[in-house]
C-alpha positions in Angstrom: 21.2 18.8 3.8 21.4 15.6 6.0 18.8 13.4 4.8 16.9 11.1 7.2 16.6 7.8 5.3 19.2 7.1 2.6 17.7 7.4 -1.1 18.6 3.5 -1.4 17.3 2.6 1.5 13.5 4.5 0.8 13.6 2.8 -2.7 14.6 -0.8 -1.2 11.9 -0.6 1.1 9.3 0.9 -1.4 10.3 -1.8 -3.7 10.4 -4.7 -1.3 6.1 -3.5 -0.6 4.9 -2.6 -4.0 6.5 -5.5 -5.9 6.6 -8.0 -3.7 5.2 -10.8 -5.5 4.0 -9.1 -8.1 4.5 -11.5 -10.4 3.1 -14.4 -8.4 0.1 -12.3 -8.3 -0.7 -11.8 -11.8 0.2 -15.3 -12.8 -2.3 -16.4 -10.0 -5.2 -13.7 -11.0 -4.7 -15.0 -15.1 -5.5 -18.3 -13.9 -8.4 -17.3 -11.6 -10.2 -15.2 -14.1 -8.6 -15.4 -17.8 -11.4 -14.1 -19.1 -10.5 -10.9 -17.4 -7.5 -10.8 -19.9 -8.2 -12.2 -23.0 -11.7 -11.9 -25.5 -13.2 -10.4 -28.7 -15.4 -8.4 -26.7 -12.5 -6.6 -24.9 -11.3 -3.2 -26.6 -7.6 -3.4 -24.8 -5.2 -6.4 -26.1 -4.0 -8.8 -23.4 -0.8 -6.2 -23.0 -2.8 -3.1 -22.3 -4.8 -5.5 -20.0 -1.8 -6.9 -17.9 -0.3 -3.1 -17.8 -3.8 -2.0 -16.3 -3.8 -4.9 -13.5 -0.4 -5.0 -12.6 -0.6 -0.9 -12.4 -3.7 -0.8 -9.9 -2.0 -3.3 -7.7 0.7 -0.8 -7.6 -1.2 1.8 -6.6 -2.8 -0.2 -3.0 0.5 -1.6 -2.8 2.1 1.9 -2.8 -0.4 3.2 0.1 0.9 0.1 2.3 4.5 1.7 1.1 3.7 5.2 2.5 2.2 4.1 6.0 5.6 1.5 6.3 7.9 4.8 5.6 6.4 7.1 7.4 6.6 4.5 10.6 10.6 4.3 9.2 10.3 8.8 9.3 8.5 8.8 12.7 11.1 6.4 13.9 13.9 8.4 13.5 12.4 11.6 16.0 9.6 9.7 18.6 8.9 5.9 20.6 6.6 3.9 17.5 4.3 1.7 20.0 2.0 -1.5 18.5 -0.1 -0.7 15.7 -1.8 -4.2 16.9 -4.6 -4.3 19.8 -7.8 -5.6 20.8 -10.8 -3.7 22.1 -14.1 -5.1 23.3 -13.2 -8.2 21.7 -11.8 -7.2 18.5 -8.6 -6.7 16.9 -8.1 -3.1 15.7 -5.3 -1.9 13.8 -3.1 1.5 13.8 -1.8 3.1 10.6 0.6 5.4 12.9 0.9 5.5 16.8 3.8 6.7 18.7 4.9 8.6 21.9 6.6 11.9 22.9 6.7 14.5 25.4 4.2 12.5 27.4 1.5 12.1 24.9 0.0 9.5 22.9 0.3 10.4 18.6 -2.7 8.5 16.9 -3.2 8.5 12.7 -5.5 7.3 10.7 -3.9 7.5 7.4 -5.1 7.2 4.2 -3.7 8.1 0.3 -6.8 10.2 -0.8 -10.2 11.8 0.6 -12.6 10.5 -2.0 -14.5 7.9 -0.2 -18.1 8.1 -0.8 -21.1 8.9 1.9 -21.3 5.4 3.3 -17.3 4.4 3.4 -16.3 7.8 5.1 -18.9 7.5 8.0 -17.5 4.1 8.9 -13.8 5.5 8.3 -15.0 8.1 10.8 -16.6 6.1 13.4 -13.9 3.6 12.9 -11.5 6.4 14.1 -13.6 7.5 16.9 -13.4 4.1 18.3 -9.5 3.9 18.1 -9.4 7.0 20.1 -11.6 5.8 23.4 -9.1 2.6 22.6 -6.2 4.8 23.4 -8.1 7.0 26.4 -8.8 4.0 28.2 -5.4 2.5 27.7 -3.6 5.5 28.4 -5.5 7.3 31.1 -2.9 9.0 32.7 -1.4 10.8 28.9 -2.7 13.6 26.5 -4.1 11.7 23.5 -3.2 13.6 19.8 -5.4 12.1 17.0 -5.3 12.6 13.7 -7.1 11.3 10.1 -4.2 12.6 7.5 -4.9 12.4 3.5 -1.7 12.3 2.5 -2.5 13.4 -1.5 -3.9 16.9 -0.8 -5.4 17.4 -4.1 -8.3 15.4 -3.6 -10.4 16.9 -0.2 -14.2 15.7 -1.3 -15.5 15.4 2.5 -13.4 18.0 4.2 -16.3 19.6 5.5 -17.7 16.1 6.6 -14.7 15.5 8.6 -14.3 18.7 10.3 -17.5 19.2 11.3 -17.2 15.8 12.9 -14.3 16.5 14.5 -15.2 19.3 16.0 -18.2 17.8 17.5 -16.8 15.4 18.8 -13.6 17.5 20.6 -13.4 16.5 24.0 -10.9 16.0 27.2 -8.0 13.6 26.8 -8.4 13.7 23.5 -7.1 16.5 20.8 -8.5 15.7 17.4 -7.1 17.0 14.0 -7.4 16.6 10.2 -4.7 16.5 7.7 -3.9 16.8 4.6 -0.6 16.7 2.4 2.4 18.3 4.4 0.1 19.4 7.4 1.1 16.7 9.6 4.7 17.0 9.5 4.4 21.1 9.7 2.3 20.3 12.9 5.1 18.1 14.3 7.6 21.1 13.4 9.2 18.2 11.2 8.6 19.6 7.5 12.0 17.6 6.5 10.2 14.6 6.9 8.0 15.5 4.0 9.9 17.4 2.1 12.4 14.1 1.6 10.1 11.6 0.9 8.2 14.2 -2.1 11.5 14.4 -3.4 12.5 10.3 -3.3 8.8 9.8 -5.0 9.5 11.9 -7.8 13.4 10.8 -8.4 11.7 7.1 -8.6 9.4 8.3 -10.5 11.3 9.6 -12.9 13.6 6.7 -13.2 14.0 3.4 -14.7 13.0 1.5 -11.5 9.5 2.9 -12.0 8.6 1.4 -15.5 6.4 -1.3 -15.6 8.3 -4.1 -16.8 5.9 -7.5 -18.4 9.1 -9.3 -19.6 9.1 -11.6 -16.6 12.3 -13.5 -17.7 14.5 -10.5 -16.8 16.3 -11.5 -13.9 15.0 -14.8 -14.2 16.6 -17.0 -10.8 14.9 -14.1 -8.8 11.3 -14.4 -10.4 11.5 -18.1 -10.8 12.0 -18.6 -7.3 9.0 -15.7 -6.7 7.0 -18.1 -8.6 7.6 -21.8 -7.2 7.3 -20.1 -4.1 3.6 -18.4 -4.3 2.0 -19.9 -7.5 0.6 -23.6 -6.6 1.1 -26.4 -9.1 -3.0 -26.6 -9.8 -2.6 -23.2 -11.0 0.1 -24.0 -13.4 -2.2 -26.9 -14.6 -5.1 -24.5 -15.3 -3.0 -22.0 -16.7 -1.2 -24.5 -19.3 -5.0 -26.3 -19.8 -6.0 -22.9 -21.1 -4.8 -22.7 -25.3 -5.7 -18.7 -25.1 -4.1 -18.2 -22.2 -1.0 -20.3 -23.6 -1.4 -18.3 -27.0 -2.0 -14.9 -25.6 -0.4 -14.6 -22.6 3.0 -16.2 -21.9 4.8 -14.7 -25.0 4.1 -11.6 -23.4 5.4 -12.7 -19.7 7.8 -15.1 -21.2 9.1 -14.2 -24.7 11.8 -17.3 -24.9 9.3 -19.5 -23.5 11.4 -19.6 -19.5 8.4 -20.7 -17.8 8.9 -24.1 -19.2 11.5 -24.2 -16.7 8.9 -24.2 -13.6 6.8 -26.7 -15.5 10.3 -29.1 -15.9 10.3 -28.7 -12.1 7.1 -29.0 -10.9 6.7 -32.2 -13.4 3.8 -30.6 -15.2 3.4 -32.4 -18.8 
């Protein structure tokens, strides 16, 4: 089968969102909060710790990863218009929009439905307002709009959402809820999902995945991540810190390489 994206191509972009600056980004939350990391009073070590932080900014870094490839998938089949607009004086923002066959594709995507009561009726009416957005804009064009939960294992306020939905049906406007593969069936473009299910789980299985806290392998690349997006003050209050010096930097930097970034930033 002829596959849409190229495997590399998928895990270049998927890298490029969930790791960019990673490094930076735990360097700069140590010296925020290093009590977060380090303490008697803390039943993980610092290594479990940094594991856990750098794995949940993974996980919202991977939802911006899904909505960036599926804009790549769409791409490749329909017209992708500006996710970017203002209404009524403010700025609102599209996960998906695009154009075919003279109508306007709207989607409101998220990873998983397990918002509680309060978060999903502003998610809702949040979508509600980005479809009169698009009716007003586009008078003269069928509207097609969509909430799609892409991880269909988790469907807590299904019956929230469609009840909604269907209330609020109307001309101009087609409304729909997804879940999982629903969306691309709905499209009549099941390939779509199909490929990026079976990139996920070939990264997943692979090296590429594991969560690597030796921060000196490929050291030009991260030293240059971290001059660029950690500020000298931070280095200060990271170095100012003996637990933090103690505890932490053997783990990021075994050899001691951070030394390096001190050396240039003419940090004593």
């Amino acid at each position: 089968m002829v596959s849409i994206i190229k495997y590399e191509e998928f895990v270049d972009t998927l890298k490029s969102t969930v790791y960019k600056n990673a490094k930076a980004n735990l360097i700069n939350k140590v010296a925020a909060n290093p009590a977060r990391y380090i303490g008697i009073f803390r039943t993980t070590s610092p290594e479990l710790k940094l594991i856990q932080n750098i794995t949940q900014s993974h996980e919202i870094s991977f939802g911006d990863f899904i909505e960036d490839i599926i804009t790549i998938y769409l791409g490749h089949y329909y017209n992708n218009l500006p996710k970017r607009a203002t209404y009524k004086n403010e700025v609102i923002l599209f996960d998906q929009l695009f154009e075919y066959n003279d109508k306007i594709f709207m989607i409101e995507q998220k990873m998983r439905d397990d918002h509680d009561s309060s978060k999903k009726r502003g998610q809702f009416e949040n979508f509600l307002k980005k479809v009169e957005y698009l009716k007003e804009t586009y008078p003269n064009k069928h509207i097609e709009a969509g909430m799609w939960f892409i991880d269909q294992s988790l469907v807590k306020n299904k019956r929230y959402y469609q009840e909604r939905i269907n209330e609020n049906q109307n001309k101009g406007a087609n409304l729909h809820l997804f879940y999982g593969d629903e969306f691309t069936r709905y499209l009549e473009k099941e390939t779509i999902w199909d490929e990026m299910t079976e990139y996920i789980f070939n990264w997943k299985m692979s090296e590429d995945s594991k969560i690597e806290l030796n921060f000196e392998n490929d050291w030009e690349e991260t030293k240059k991540e971290l001059l660029n997006n950690v500020s000298k003050n931070t280095w200060k209050k990271i170095i100012k810190n003996e637990n933090v010096v103690r505890e932490i930097l053997p783990i990021l930097f075994p050899t001691g390489k951070y030394k390096e970034i001190l050396e240039i930033l003419n940090i004593k």
